[in-house]
Phi, psi and omega in degrees: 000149187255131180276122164265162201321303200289330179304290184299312167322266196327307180289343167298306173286324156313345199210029149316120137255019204270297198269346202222107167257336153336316174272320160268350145303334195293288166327305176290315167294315177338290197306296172305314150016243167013276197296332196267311214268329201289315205297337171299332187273327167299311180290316178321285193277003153276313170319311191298305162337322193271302171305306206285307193291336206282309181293323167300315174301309162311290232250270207313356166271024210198296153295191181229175193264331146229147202234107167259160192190131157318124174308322183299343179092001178233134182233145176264150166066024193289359180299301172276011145282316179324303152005290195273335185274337195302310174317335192315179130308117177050034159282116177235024179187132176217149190201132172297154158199194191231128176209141210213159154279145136214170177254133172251133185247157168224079220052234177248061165243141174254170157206130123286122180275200150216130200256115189256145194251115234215093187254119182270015141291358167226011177295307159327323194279315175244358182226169169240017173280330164304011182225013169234051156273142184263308102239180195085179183199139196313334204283354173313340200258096167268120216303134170074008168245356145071048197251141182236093182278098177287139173275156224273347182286333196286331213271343151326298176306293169318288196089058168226183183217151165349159175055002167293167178239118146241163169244145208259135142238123188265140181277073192215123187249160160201158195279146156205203206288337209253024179093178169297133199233160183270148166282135204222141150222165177243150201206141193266142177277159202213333178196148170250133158262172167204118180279303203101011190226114155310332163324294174251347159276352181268335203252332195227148173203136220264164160237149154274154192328297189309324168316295180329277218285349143300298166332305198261330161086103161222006177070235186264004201293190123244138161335332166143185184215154204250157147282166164219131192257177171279338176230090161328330198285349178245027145303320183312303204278341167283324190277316172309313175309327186285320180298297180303314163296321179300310175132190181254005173295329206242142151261124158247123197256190188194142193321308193317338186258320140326315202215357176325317211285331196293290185300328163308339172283337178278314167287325212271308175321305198280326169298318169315271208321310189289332096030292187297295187277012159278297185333342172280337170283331203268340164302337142316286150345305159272353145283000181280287167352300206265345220240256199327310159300347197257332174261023188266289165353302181300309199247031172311309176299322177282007176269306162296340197264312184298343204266341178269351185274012170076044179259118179317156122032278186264012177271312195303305195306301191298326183283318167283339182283331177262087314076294199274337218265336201264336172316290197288319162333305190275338163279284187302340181293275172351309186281325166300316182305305178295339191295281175338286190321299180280352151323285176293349197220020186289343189291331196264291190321292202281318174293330189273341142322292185331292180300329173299329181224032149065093194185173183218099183325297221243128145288122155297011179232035149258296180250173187270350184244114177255013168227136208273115179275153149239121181233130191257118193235109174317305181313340177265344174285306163338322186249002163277343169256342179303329188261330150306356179236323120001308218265343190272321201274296185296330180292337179277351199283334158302322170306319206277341181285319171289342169272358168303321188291339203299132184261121173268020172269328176320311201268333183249355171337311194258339183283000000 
């Protein structure tokens, strides 16, 4: 089969040792290089991927994406707003609901909370805490019965369980003959969840709606209704809409004004980090750099002898490039392959470290997430190896420009 010169040269000289074996170490650390930094850079940033969804899932499985509410803090008719929001563009699911601070007490242990009013025939529709209950369950929470579901840190904190009694104080006082009194109702606890975000297992606690709105003496009104979309990434663009139609009567928010900030910030962190560990390529890279000059050196005669047997320039130039170009090719394939591979497989991995050398990365009572997530998005895998190979490829052409330059009466004078 036929070979061109410069392809059997090049590839010749990679992997040549007879005469330099320095230089092909030098070549072989290059490659590994590469090959360390693409796949660290593929993992890294599928672990990072893995945190943004996990956290995201937390918190956006919990709040809803978007919230209509009165400016007065009370929305009226809300059967037929619902209705009417249900129609929207990526509206799939909407539900009232009521939210107040109170204090829950248990003898003399306290918590301040945040008391969310509920209905939970329609609470599935915009939230995932029907699916982290530990026990008990939202459909317990009955009208006038005056049933309460706790996040598993408040219900600690209390030191009550299912069947327990706490008492809710609304921070509302009312008169009476023996003076002014704080409003007290007692309430059964019925269920515990666990999110995993201190935010709400330490913070919050459900109710049913009409009890709320008895509680809070809100009539028939409720605090607002949350939405739930088919794409969060268009709340913003649902929550505007909705605002130029409902009017200035109405507020409507959207997660991104809440918790925005966290995730740009998570974005801003993943983009550092990717930054930081392509310098490990590039530091690779400049050992390619230094290996192709030392065999540029190495191979000044055999550079003079082909240039009097009337071989150009850019054929000489084309021998070091593919040289250096089968290095980085080869370093990055490998390094895409592992990467993707322990990507995909971090789940396998990190417990059998953990256990070989008997540790926990992630402590569950230190952190809320105690298992290291990976989410592996081929596009990223795509364009880390395309700029690695982009980046393998532009590092040979000065070694290969100089070997062009090489004068053979210069280089053989003394052979």
């Amino acid at each position: 089969m036929f070979t061109p010169l410069e392809l059997f040269i090049g590839q010749r000289y990679t992997h040549s040792r007879r005469r330099n074996r320095f230089i092909s170490f030098i070549s072989f650390a290059s490659m590994l290089g590469i090959l360390l930094g693409v796949m660290v850079l593929i993992t890294v940033l599928s672990i990072m991927n893995g945190f943004e969804k996990e956290l995201r899932d937390k918190i956006l499985g919990v709040v809803s994406h978007v919230t209509v509410s009165g400016t007065n803090g009370q929305l009226a008719d809300w059967v037929a707003k619902i209705d009417g929001l249900k129609a929207q563009k990526h509206v799939i699911g909407a539900a009232p609901y009521v939210q107040k601070q109170v204090m829950l007490t248990n003898g003399n242990l306290m918590r301040g909370v945040v008391l969310q009013g509920i209905d939970p025939a329609l609470q599935g529709q915009v939230s995932d805490v029907n699916f982290k209950m530990l026990e008990g369950s939202f459909d317990q929470l009955k009208p006038r019965e005056y049933g309460i579901v706790l996040g598993v840190e408040v219900a600690a904190n209390l030191g009550v369980m299912p069947g327990d009694k706490v008492t809710v104080i609304v921070p509302q006082v009312q008169v009476t003959p023996a003076g002014i009194l704080p409003r007290l109702k007692r309430f059964t606890v019925v269920g515990i969840y666990q999110i995993g975000h201190p935010e709400y297992d330490g913070m919050t606690g459900f109710i049913e709606l009409s009890d709320s709105e008895r509680l809070f003496r809100l009539g028939e009104d409720v605090g607002g209704i949350r939405l739930k979309l088919d794409d969060m990434f268009a709340a913003q663009a649902v929550g505007h809409d909705l605002q130029a139609r409902l009017g200035n009567q109405f507020e409507v928010t959207d997660w991104s004004e809440e918790h925005g900030n966290f995730f740009r910030a998570v974005k801003t962190e993943r983009i550092a980090m990717t930054l930081i560990l392509f310098l490990v390529v590039c530091v690779a890279l400049f050992n390619l750099v230094a290996s192709l000059m030392m065999t540029v050196n190495d191979k000044e005669s055999d550079i003079a002898i082909l240039r009097t047997f009337g071989m150009d320039g850019g054929r000489i130039m084309r021998i070091f490039m593919i040289q250096g170009s089968i290095i980085g090719v080869f370093g990055t394939l490998v390094g895409v392959g592992l990467g993707a591979w322990l990507s995909l497989n971090i789940d396998v991995v990190i417990p059998a470290i953990e256990k070989t050398f008997g540790f926990q990365i992630f402590s569950s009572d230190v952190f809320y997430i105690s298992q290291i997530p990976s989410d592996l998005r081929w596009d990223n895998v795509l364009w880390i190896g395309i700029a690695s190979l982009v980046a393998s490829v532009l590092a040979t052409v000065y070694p290969a420009w100089r070997a062009s330059k090489v004068q053979p009466a210069e280089s053989l004078r003394y052979e």
